[in-house]
matplotlib code that plots the C-alpha trace (Angstrom):
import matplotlib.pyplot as plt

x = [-19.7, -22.5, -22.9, -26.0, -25.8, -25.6, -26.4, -24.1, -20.5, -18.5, -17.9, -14.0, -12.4, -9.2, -8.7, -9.2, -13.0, -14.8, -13.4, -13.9, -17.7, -19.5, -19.6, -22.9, -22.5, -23.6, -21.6, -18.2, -17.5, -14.5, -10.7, -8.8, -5.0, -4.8, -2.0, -3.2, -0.1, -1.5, 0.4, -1.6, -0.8, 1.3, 0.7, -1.6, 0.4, 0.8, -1.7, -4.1, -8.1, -8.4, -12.2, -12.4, -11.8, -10.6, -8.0, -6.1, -5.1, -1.4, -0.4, 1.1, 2.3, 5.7, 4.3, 2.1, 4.6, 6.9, 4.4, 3.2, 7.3, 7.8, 5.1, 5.8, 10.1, 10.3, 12.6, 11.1, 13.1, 16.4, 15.5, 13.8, 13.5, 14.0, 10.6, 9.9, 13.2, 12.3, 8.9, 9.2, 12.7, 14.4, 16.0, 15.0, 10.7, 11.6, 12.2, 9.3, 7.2, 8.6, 7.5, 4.2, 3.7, 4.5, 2.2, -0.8, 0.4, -0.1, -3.2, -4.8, -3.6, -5.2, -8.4, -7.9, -7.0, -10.9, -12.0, -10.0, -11.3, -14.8, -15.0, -12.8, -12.8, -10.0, -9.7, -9.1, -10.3, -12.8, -14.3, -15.1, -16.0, -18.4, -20.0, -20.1, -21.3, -22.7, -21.5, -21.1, -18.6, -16.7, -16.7, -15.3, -12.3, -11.9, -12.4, -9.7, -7.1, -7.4, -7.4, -4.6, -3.2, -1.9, -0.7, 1.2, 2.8, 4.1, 5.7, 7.3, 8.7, 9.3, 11.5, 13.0, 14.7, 15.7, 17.7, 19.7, 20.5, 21.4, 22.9, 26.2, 26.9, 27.4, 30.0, 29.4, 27.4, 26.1, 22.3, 20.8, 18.8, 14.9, 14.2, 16.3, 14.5, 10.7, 12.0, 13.8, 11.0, 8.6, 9.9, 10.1, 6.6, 5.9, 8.5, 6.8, 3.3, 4.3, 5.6, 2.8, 0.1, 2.0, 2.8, 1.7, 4.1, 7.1, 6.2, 5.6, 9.0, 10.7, 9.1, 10.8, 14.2, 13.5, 12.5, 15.4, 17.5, 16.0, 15.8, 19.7, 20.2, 18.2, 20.3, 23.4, 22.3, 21.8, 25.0, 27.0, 25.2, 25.7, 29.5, 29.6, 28.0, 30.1, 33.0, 31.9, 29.7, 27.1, 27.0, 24.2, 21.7, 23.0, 20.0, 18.2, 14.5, 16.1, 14.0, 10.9, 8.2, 4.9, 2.5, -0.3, 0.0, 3.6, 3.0, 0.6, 2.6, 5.7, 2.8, 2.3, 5.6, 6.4, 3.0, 4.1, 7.1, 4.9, 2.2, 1.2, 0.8, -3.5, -1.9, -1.8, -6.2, -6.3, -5.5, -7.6, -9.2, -5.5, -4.2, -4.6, -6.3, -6.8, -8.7, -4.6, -2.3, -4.2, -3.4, -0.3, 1.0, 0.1, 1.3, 4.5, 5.4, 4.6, 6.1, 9.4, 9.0, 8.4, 11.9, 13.8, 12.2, 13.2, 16.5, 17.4, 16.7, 18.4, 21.7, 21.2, 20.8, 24.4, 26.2, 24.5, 24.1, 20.5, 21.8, 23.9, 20.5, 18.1, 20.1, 20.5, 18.1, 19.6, 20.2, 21.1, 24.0, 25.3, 25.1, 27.4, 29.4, 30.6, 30.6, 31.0, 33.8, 34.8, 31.7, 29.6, 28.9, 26.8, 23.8, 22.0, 22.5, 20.2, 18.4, 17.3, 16.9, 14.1, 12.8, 12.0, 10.5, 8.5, 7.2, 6.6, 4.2, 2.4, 1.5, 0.4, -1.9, -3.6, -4.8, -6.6, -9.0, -9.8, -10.3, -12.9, -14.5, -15.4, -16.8, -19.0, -19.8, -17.9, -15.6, -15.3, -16.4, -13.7, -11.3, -13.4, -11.9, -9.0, -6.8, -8.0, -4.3, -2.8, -5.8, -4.1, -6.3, -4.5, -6.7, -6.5, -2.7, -2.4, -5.0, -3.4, -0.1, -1.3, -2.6, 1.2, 2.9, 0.9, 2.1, 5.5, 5.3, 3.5, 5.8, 3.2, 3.1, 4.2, 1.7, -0.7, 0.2, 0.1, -3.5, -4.8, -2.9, -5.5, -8.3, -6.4, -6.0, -10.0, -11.0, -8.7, -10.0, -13.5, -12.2, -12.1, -14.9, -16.6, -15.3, -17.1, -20.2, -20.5, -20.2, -23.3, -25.4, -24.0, -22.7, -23.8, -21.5, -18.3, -15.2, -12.0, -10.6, -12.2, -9.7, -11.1, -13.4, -11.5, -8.3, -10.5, -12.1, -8.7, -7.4, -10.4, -9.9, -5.9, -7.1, -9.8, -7.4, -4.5, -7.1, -8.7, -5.7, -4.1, -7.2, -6.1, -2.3, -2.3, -6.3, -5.4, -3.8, -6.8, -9.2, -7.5, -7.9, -11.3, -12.6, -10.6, -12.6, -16.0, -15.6, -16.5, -19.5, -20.7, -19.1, -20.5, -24.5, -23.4, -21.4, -23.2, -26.2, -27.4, -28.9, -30.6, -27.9, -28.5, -28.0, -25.5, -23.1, -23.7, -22.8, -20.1, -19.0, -19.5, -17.0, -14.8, -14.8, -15.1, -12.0, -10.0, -11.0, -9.7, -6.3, -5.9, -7.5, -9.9, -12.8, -14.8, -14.6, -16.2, -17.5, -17.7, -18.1, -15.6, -14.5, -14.5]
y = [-25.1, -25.3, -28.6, -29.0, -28.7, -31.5, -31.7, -35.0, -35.4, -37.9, -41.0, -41.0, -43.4, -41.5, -38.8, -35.9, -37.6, -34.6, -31.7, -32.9, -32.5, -32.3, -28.9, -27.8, -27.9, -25.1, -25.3, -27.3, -29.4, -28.5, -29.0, -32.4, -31.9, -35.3, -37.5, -39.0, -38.4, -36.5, -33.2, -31.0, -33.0, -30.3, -28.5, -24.9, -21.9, -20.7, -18.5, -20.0, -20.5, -24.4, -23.8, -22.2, -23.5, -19.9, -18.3, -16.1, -12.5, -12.7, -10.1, -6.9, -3.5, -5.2, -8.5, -6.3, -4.2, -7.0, -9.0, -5.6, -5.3, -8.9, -8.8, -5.7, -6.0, -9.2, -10.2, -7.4, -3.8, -6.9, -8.2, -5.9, -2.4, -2.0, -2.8, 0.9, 2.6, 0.0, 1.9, 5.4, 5.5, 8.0, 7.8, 10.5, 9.8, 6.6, 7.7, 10.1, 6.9, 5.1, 7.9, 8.3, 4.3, 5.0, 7.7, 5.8, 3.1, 5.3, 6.4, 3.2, 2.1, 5.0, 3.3, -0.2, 1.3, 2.7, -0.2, -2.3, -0.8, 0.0, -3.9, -5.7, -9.1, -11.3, -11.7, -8.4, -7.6, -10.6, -9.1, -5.9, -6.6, -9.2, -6.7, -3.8, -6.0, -9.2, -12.5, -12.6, -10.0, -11.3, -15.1, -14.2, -12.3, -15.6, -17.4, -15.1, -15.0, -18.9, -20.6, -18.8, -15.4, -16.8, -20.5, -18.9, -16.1, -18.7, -21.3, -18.3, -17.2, -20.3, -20.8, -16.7, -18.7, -21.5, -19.6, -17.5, -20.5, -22.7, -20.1, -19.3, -23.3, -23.2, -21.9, -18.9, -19.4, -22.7, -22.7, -24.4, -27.5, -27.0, -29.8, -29.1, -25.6, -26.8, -29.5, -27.4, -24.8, -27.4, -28.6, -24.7, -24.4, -27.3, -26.7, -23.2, -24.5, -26.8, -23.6, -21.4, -24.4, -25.3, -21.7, -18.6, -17.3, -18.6, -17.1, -13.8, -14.4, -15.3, -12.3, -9.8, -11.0, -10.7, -7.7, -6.5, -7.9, -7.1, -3.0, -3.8, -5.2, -2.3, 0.1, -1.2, -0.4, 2.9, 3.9, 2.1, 4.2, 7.7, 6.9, 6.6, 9.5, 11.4, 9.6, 11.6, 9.3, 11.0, 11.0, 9.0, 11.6, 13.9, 15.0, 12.7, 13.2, 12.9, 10.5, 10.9, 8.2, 10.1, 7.3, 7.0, 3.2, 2.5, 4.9, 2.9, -0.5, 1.5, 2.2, -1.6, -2.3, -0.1, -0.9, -4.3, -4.2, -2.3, -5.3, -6.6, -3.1, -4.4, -8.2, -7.2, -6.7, -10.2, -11.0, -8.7, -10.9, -11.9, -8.5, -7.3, -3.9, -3.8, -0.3, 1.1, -1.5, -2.3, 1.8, 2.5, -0.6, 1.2, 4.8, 3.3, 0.7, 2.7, 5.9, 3.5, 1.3, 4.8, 6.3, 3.3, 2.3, 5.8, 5.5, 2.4, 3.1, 6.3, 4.4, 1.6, 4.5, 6.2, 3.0, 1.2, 2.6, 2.7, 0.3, -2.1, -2.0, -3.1, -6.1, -7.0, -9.6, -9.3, -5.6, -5.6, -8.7, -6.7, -3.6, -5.7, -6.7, -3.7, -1.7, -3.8, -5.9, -8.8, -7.9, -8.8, -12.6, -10.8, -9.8, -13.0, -14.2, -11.3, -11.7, -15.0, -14.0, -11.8, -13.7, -16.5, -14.1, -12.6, -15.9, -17.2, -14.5, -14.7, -18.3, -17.0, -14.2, -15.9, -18.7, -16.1, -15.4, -19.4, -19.3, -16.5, -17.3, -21.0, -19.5, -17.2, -20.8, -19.6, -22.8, -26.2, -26.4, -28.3, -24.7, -22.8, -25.4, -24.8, -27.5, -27.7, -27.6, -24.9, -23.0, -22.0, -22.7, -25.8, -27.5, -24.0, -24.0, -27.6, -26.2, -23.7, -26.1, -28.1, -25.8, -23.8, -27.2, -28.2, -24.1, -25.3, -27.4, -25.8, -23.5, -21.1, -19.9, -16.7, -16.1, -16.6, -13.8, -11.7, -13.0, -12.0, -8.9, -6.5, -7.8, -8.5, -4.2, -4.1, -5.9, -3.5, -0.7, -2.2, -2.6, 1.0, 2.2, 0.2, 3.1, 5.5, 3.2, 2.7, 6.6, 6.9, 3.7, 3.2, 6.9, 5.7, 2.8, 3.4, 4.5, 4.5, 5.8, 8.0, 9.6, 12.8, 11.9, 13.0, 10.5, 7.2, 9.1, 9.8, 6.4, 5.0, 7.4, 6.3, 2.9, 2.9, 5.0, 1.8, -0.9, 0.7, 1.9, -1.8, -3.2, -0.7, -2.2, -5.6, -6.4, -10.5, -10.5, -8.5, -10.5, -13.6, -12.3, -11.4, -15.4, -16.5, -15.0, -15.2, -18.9, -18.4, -17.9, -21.2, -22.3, -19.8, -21.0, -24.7, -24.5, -21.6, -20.7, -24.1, -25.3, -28.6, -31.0, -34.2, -36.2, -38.4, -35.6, -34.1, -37.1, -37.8, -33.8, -35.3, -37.6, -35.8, -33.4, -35.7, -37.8, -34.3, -33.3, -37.0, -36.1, -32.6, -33.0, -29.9, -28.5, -25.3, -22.2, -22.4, -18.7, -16.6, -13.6, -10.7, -8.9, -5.4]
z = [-23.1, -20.4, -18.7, -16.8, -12.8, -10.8, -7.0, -6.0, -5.1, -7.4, -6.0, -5.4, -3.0, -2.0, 0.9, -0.8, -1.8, 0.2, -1.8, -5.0, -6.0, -9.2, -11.2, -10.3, -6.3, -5.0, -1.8, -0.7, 2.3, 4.7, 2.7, 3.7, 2.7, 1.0, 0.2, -3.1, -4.6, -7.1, -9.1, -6.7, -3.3, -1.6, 1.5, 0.8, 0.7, 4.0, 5.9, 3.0, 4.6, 4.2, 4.7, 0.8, -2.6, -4.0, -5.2, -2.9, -3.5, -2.9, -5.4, -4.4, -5.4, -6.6, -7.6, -10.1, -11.5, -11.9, -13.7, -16.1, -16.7, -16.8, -19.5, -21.6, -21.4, -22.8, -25.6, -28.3, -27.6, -27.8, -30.9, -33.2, -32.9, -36.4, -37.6, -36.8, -38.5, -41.5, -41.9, -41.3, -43.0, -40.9, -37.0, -35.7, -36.6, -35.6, -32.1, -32.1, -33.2, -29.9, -27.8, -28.9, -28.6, -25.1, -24.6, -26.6, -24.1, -20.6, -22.3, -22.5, -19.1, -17.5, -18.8, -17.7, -14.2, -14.5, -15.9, -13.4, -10.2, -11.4, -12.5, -10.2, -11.8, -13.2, -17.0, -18.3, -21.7, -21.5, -18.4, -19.6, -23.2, -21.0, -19.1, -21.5, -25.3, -24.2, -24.3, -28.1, -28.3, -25.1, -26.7, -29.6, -28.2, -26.2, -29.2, -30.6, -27.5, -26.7, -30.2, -31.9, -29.3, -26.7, -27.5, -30.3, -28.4, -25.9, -28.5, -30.0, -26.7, -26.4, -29.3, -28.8, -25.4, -27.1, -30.0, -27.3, -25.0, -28.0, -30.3, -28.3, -28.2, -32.6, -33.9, -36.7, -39.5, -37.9, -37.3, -34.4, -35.4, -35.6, -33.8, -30.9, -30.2, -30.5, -27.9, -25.5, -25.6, -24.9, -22.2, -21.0, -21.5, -19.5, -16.5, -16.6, -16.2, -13.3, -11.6, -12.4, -11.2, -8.2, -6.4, -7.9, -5.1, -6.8, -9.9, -8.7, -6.6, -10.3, -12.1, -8.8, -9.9, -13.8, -13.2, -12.0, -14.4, -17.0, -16.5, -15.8, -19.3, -20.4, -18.2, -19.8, -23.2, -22.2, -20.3, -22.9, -25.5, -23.5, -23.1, -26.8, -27.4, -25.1, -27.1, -30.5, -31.7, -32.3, -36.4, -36.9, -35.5, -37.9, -40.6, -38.4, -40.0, -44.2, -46.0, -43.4, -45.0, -45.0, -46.6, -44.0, -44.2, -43.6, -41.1, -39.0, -39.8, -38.0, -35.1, -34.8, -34.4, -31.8, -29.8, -30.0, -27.7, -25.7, -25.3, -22.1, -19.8, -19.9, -18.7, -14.7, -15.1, -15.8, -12.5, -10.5, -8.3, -6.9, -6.2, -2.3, -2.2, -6.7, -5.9, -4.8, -6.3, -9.8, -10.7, -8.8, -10.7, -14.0, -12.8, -12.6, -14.9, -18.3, -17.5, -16.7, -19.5, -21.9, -20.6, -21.0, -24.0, -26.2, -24.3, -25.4, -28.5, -28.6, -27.8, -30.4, -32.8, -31.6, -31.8, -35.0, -38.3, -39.6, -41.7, -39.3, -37.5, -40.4, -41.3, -37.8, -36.4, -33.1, -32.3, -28.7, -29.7, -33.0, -30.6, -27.6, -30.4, -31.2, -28.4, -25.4, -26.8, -24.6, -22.9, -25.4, -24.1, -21.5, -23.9, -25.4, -21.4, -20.0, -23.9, -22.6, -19.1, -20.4, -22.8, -19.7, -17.6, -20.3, -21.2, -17.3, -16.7, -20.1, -19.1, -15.1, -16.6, -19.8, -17.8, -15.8, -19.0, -19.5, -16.0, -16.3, -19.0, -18.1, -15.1, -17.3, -19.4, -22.4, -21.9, -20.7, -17.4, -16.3, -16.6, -14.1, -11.7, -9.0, -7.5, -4.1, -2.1, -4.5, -5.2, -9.1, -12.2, -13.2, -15.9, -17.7, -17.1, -18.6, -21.1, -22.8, -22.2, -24.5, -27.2, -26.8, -27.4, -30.2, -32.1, -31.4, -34.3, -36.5, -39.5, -39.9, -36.3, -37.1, -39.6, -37.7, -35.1, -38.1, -38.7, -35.7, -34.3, -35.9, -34.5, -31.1, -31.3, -32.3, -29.3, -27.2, -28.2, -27.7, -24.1, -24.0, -25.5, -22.6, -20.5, -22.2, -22.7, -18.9, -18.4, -20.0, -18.9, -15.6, -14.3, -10.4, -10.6, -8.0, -10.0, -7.3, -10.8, -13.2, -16.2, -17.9, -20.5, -23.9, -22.9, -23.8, -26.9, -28.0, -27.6, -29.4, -32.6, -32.6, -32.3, -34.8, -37.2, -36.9, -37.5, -40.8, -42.8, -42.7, -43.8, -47.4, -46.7, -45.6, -46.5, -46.8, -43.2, -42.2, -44.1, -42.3, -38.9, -39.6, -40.7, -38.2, -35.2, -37.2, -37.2, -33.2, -33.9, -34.7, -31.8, -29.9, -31.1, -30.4, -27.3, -25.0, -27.1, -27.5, -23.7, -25.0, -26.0, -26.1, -23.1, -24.6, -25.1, -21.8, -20.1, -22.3, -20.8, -17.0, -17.8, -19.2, -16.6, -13.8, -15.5, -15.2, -11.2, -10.6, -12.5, -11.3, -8.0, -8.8, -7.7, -8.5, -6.3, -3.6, -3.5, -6.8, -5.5, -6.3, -2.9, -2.8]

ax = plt.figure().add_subplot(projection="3d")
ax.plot(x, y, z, "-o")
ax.set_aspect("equal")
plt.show()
């Protein structure tokens, strides 16, 4: 929502007074390192300019493909592979389905290293949709991403750490208490946030070693898996494409599946603004992260397949534990450890990179105005941190959490591939514009048909959980008309706003940036 701009500092009596000003200044005194003892009173990360309120680009080559891994290999290719296998009926399509979701995968991510370097802002999809469709169209994916997306991804991440710290403590056949895993992933989420709003350094520094350990979980899978095969076991590839399901619509479910433990290789564009030299890092970090994450991915599964019946794997909801169990043997312990390893670092860097889209899209006035605001000795987004804190802890509790993913995961995959047509419309209303990165023209069109192909047929399959997702963003739109579109509130409710905000700077110690302007 738009407050209106106001030329006068707040009246605060505390050291810090002279950074924190109203949210319409137009310019920012000189930084005082306070000591009001406030969550943000910490010395600025060093070689940081105290003379600007900004966030700094601190992100490099490894930070960004640790944060794309960190993203995409989080607990999914441990837990559930067989939401594929379920679908298409048959190993061997199944891993011809996992190989193709990598491929769509590299495809898109050659387009959101155009888009990234041709538009070098923070906030990903937002951004681009923004520039490309309007502010409608960009709103509503907010709308979308912050009301029901992201909270709900990270309370079930959340929860997905919980189970596989708590489960090894009960004995068989004893389930962990409900209670006890919404409370220990809320205080995850919140330990998290602290992290992420204090030192983005120490995240990125978090995300380098989860990185790691993660492709050696992965790695262990697969050698495990080759041994075995070497071993003889290789029976379960035998008539490895019998019972191949050909309906168009189970088809495209087994799609979804796949492309879902492939989510988060478009999360790294989010952050833009924070990566030294995006133009080299933003696309080298793509160019290798899915290629990796595609081989690994197919191998993995390969050696689930050689170790695991098709039907050992279906009734498992745990596939890399039943596959430790029974071919690791003592060994086994070692798999819901590195499990909940990288379902941690998975969640860590979903909370670092969604904040960047609240971030963004306050700045654009599509959001409070207290988000667009940094803390003015960290320089992190904290009220959007604490933000979407909030809204995460508040899914914790709610049953239907899952649902609702389910709700909105088509029109999540419409808004990406809206993402991309934007490549294709900016080819043709802005062909002057500097593209660092320019893909051949038929690898967005492609992606768009794919895209367009998996959002239609489960509208025929699933046309409730469609129909759901669709109301559920529609109903932006009234907020859209009342909280941007509509520029004469009432007074009372503006200054109701000021307070609010002002209330929050106080808290958080917060101020807005003091320059807006992207560097290129």
């Amino acid at each position: 929502m738009v407050l209106k701009q106001r030329g006068v500092a707040l009246e605060l009596h505390s050291p810090t007074e002279d950074v924190l000003v109203s949210p319409g200044s137009e310019s920012l005194p000189p930084l005082e390192n306070g000591t009001a003892g406030s969550a943000g009173d910490a010395p600025p990360p060093e070689g940081a300019n105290p003379e600007k309120v900004k966030m700094k680009k601190e992100l490099g080559l490894l930070e960004g493909v640790a944060i794309i891994l960190g993203i995409i290999f989080g607990s999914g290719i441990f837990i559930s592979p067989k939401g594929v296998l379920m679908e298409v009926g048959a190993v061997g399509t199944s891993l011809v389905i996992w190989v193709l979701c990598g491929v769509l995968s590299m495809i898109g991510a050659l387009c959101y290293a155009e888009l990234g370097t041709a538009i070098p802002k923070s906030g990903g999809d937002y951004a681009y949709i923004y520039e490309a469709y309007g502010p409608l169209p960009a709103f509503l994916y907010l709308w979308d991403a912050t009301v029901i997306f992201v909270p709900s991804t990270n309370a079930i991440m959340g929860l997905t750490f919980a189970s596989y710290v708590f489960q090894p403590l009960f004995a068989a056949g004893c389930s962990v208490p409900t209670i006890g895993l919404q409370l220990f992933a809320a205080v995850t989420i919140c330990a998290l946030t602290y992290i992420n709003a204090y030192d983005v350094r120490v995240t990125t520094k978090m995300q380098n070693v989860f990185m790691f350990t993660k492709i050696g979980a992965l790695v262990l899978v697969i050698i495990v898996g080759v041994v075995w095969m070497l071993l003889g076991g290789t029976e379960n590839f035998e008539n490895a494409f019998e019972n191949t399901e050909t309906d168009p619509g189970k088809l495209s479910v087994a799609f979804y599946s796949g492309i879902f433990s492939y989510a988060g290789w478009n999360y790294l564009n989010f952050m833009t603004e924070e990566l030294k030299d995006p133009y080299k890092n933003l696309p080298r970090a793509i160019y290798i992260s899915l290629p990796l994450v595609t081989g690994i991915y197919v191998l993995a599964n390969m050696a689930y397949v050689a170790v695991l019946t098709p039907q050992q794997i279906l009734s498992s909801d745990a596939i890399a534990v039943t596959f430790a169990q029974k071919a690791m043997g003592w060994g086994a312990f070692v798999m819901p450890i590195l499990v909940a390893i990288s379902a941690f670092g998975g969640l860590s860097v979903h909370i670092m990179t969604s904040s960047r889209m609240c971030f963004v899209g306050a700045r654009n006035g599509h959001m409070p105005e207290i988000l667009s605001h940094i803390n003015v000795n960290r320089y992190t987004p904290m009220p959007s941190l604490v933000f979407l804190c909030i809204l995460s802890l508040f899914y914790l509790f709610i049953s239907d959490v899952y649902v609702l993913i389910t709700y909105s995961s088509i029109v999540e995959s419409f808004f990406i591939m809206l993402s991309v047509s934007a490549v294709l419309y900016f080819r043709y209303t802005r062909p002057d514009i500097n593209r660092p990165i320019k893909v051949q023209l038929w690898i967005p069109v492609v992606f768009v048909i794919i895209c367009a192909f998996l959002i239609v047929v489960p509208c025929y399959v699933a046309p409730y959980e469609v129909g759901m997702g669709v109301a559920i963003t529609v109903a932006g739109i009234p907020v859209y008309l009342i909280g941007v579109a509509w520029k004469d509130k009432p007074e009372s409710f503006e200054r109701a706003l000021r307070s609010v905000t002002q209330f929050c700077q106080k808290m958080l110690m917060t101020a807005k940036e003091e320059n807006d302007v992207v560097e290129e």
